[in-house]
N, C-alpha and C positions, 0 to 999 in steps of 0.2 A: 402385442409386440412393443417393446422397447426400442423407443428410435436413440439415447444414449445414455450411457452410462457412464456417469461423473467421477472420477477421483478425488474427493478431497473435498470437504465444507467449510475452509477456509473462504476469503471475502472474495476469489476469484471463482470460485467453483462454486459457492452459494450466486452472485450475480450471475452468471452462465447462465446454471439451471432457471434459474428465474426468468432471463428474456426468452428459454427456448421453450419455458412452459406458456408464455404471454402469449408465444407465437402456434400455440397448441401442439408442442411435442410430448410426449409422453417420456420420462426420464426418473432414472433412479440415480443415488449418490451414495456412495461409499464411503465411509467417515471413521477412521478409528476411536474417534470421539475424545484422544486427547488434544490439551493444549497444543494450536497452532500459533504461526506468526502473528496473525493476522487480529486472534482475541488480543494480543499482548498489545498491538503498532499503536501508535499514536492515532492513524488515522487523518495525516495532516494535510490539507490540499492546501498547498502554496503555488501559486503561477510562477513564481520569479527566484528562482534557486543557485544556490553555487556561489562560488566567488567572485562572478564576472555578472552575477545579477543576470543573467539572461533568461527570455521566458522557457518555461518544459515545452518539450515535444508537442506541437500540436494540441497546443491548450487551448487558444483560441477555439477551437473544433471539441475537446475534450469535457474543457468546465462546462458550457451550457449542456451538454449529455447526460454528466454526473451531478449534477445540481436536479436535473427534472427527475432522473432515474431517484436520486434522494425523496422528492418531493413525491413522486408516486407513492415509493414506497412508505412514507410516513400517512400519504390518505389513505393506503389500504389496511395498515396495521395501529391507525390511529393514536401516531405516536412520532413524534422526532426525533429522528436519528443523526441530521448534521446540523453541528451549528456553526453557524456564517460570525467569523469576530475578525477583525482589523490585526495585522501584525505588525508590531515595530522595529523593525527590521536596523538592530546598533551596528555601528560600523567600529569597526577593530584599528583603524588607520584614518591617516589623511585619504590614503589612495582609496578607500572604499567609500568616500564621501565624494572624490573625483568620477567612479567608476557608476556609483548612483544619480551624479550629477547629471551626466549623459544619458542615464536610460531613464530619466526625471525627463527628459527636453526631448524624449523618443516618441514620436504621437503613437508608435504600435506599442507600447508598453502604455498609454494614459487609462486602459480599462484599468489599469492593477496598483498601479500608484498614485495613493492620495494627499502627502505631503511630505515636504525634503524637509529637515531641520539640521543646521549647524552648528558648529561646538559651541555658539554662544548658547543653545536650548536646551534646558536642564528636564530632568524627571523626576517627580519625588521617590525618594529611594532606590535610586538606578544611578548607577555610575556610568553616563554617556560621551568620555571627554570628546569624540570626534563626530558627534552629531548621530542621525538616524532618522531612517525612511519608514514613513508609515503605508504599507500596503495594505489594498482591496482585494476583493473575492478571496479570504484567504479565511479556513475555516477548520474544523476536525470533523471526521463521525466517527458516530459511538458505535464502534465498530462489532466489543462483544454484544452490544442490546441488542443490534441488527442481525447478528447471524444468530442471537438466543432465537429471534424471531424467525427468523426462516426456517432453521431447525425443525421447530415446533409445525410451521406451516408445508413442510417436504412430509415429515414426522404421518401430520394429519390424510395428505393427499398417497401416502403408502408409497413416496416418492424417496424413501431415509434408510439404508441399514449399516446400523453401528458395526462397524467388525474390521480386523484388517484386512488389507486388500493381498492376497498373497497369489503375487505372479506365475507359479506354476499349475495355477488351477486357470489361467488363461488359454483357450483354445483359439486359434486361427483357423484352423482346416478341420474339415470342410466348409467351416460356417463361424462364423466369431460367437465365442460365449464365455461367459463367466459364471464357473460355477455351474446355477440353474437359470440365470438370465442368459437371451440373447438378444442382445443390442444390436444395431445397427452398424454404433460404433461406440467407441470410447474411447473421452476425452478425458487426460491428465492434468490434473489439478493440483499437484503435494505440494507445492512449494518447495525448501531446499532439498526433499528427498528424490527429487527426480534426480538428482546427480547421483542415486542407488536404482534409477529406471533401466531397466535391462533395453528399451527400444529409445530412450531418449536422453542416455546418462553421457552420448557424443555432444552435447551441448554446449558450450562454456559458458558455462555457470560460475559466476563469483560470489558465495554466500557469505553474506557478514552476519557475522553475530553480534546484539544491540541488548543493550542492559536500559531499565528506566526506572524511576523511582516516582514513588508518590507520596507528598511530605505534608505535611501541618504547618502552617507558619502563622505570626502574626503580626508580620508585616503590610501597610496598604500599598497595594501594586495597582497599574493598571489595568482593566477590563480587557487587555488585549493578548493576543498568542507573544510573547517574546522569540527573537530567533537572535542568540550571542555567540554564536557557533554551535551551541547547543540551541535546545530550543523546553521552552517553557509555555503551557496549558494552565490558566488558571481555571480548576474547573468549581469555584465557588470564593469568597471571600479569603477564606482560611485553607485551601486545598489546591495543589497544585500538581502538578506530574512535569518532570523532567526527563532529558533523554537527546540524544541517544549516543552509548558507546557504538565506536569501529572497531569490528576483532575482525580480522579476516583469517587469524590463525588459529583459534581456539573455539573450535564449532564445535559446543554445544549448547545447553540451556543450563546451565548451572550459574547464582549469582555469584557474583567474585569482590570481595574487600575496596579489589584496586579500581573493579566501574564504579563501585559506591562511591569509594575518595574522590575521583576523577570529575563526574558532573558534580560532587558537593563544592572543590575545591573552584570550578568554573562559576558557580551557582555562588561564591562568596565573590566572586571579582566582580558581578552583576550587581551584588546588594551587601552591602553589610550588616543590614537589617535581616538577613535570610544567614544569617552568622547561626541563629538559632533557629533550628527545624526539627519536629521530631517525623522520624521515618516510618510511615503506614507498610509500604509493601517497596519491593524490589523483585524486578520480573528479567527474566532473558530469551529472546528466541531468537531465529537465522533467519533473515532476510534473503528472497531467492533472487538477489542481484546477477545481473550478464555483462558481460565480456565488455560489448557497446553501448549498455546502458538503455537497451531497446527491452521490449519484450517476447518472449517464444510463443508465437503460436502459428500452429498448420499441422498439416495429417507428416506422418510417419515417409520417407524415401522410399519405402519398400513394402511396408502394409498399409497404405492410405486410409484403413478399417479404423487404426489408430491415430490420434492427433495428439496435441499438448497446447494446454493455456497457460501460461506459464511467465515468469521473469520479470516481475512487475516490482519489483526491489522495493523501496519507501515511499513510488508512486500510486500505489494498486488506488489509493481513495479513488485519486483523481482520474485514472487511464481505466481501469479495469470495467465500467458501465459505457466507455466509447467503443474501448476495442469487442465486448462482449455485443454488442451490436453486431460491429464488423464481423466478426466471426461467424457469428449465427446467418447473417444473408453471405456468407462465405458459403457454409457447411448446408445451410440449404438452397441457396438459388446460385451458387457457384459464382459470387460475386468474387472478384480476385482480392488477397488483402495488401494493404499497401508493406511494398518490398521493406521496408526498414523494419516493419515487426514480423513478419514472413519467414518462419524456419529456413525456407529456402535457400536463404544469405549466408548459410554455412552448409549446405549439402556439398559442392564441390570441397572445400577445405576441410570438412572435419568427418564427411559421415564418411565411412567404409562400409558397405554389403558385409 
């Protein structure tokens, strides 16, 4: 017997499966096996985001979860998959040197920030006129290595099948099944395709679409994450990745001339030295961004058989190994999930029977 069956082996749907097999559930996942968001994301875990520098959702509670869930996972598959780098977080104004300044003298922000500098402090080859905040616990994971890995390890345990997932071979009555599985239940994983989910496309869903580029340079920068409204990964001497476009109107994956211009044209106001790049690759996928900026998950208004993991926008690094915890002593020991990520928060306004 299958206790459930997964949607999707993107980074949310591969973590799931993962804590509910720890927890000895038996599960399969459904994967159409192309390019998701998720191979493409950066992979960034920043505590301190936005323009007002304040910390994410529940980090405090979040990062130590996805830090150990990282570290697990690199002792079982004998291999590192996040790595921990300092970010130098350039301030665009006076005002963002004013706005850091206070959350510099915040004792609930001291885990994450490690040093203020002002427009007297220079960088070699950065153009920093208004200063800039060096943060802690701020890191990337390698987010295709990890789910090559999981893949391979669903793959092994007969836990894995490639194929689309095509909704009118779904039975509810008398008994939930798919196909020739009969799950328990099934949890929804697609990322922006749930807004084409026939049980969960009442959502508000804000999908962005995000272009990023991977370049050559030979310029000496920093050892650290860059964030100039964009944000820059050096991932070796000579190799970097940049990113990310805002589409909110043109969802699909295709790359476009004007994201390529757009992070180059930010990526020269950063360095002058990075005037010359040559460009390895250019990628695009849709981010399953929400309404509030929270994320979706809980069973179905009306088939509780069904659930959704879902809306984890540019946070999934950081949130998606806390809340897959949550979820799982949700969906087994009927632990309640906390209301701010809880589908529940739009069943009166949005669902209709």
């Amino acid at each position: 017997m299958i206790d459930f069956l997964i949607i999707g082996q993107g980074l949310a749907g591969s973590l799931l499966a993962w804590e509910l097999i720890q927890r000895g559930c038996k599960i399969i996942i459904i994967d159409n096996g192309l390019e998701n968001a998720s191979q493409i994301a950066a992979g960034l875990i920043n505590p301190i985001t936005g323009m007002r520098f304040v910390k994410s959702s529940d980090v405090d509670t979040l990062l130590p979860v996805a830090k150990q869930c990282y570290s697990n996972l690199a002792d079982f598959f004998q291999q590192s998959f996040y790595i921990e780098k300092p970010m130098l977080r350039i301030f665009d104004s006076t005002n963002d040197l004013k706005i850091a300044t206070k959350r510099f003298n915040n004792p609930d922000y001291l885990a994450y920030l490690n040093t203020l500098q002002t427009q007297q402090n220079t960088i070699e080859n950065l153009a920093v006129p208004f200063g800039f905040l060096e943060q802690k616990q701020t890191g990337y994971l390698l987010t295709r290595h990890l789910l090559s890995n999981l893949k391979a390890f669903f793959i092994e345990k007969n836990s894995y099948r490639q194929t689309a997932f095509d909704f009118q071979d779904l039975q509810l009555e008398p008994s939930l099944s798919w196909q020739d599985i009969h799950p328990k239940q099934i949890i929804f994983c697609e990322g922006y395709q749930a807004t084409q989910n026939p049980w969960f496309s009442w959502l508000p869903f804000q999908p962005v679409k995000g272009e990023i580029l991977t370049l050559q340079h030979l310029t000496k920068l920093p050892d650290k994450i860059l964030n100039y409204g964009n944000w820059l990964i050096p991932l070796d001497e000579q190799h970097i990745r940049i990113g990310a476009t805002f589409d909110r109107e043109n969802l699909n994956t295709e790359i476009t001339e004007h994201g390529k211009q757009s992070l180059l044209s930010k990526l020269k106001q950063l360095s002058t030295g990075l005037n010359q790049v040559n460009l390895l690759s250019q990628q695009a996928n849709i981010r399953p961004c929400t309404l509030d900026k929270q994320p979706f998950i809980g069973r179905h208004p009306q088939y509780p058989q069904l659930a959704i993991f879902n809306g984890f926008g540019a946070k999934g690094s950081l949130q998606i190994p806390g809340y897959s915890q949550q979820f799982a002593d949700t969906i087994l020991n009927n632990i309640p999930l906390p209301s701010s990520c809880n589908t529940q928060r739009y069943h009166e306004t949005h669902f209709s029977a």
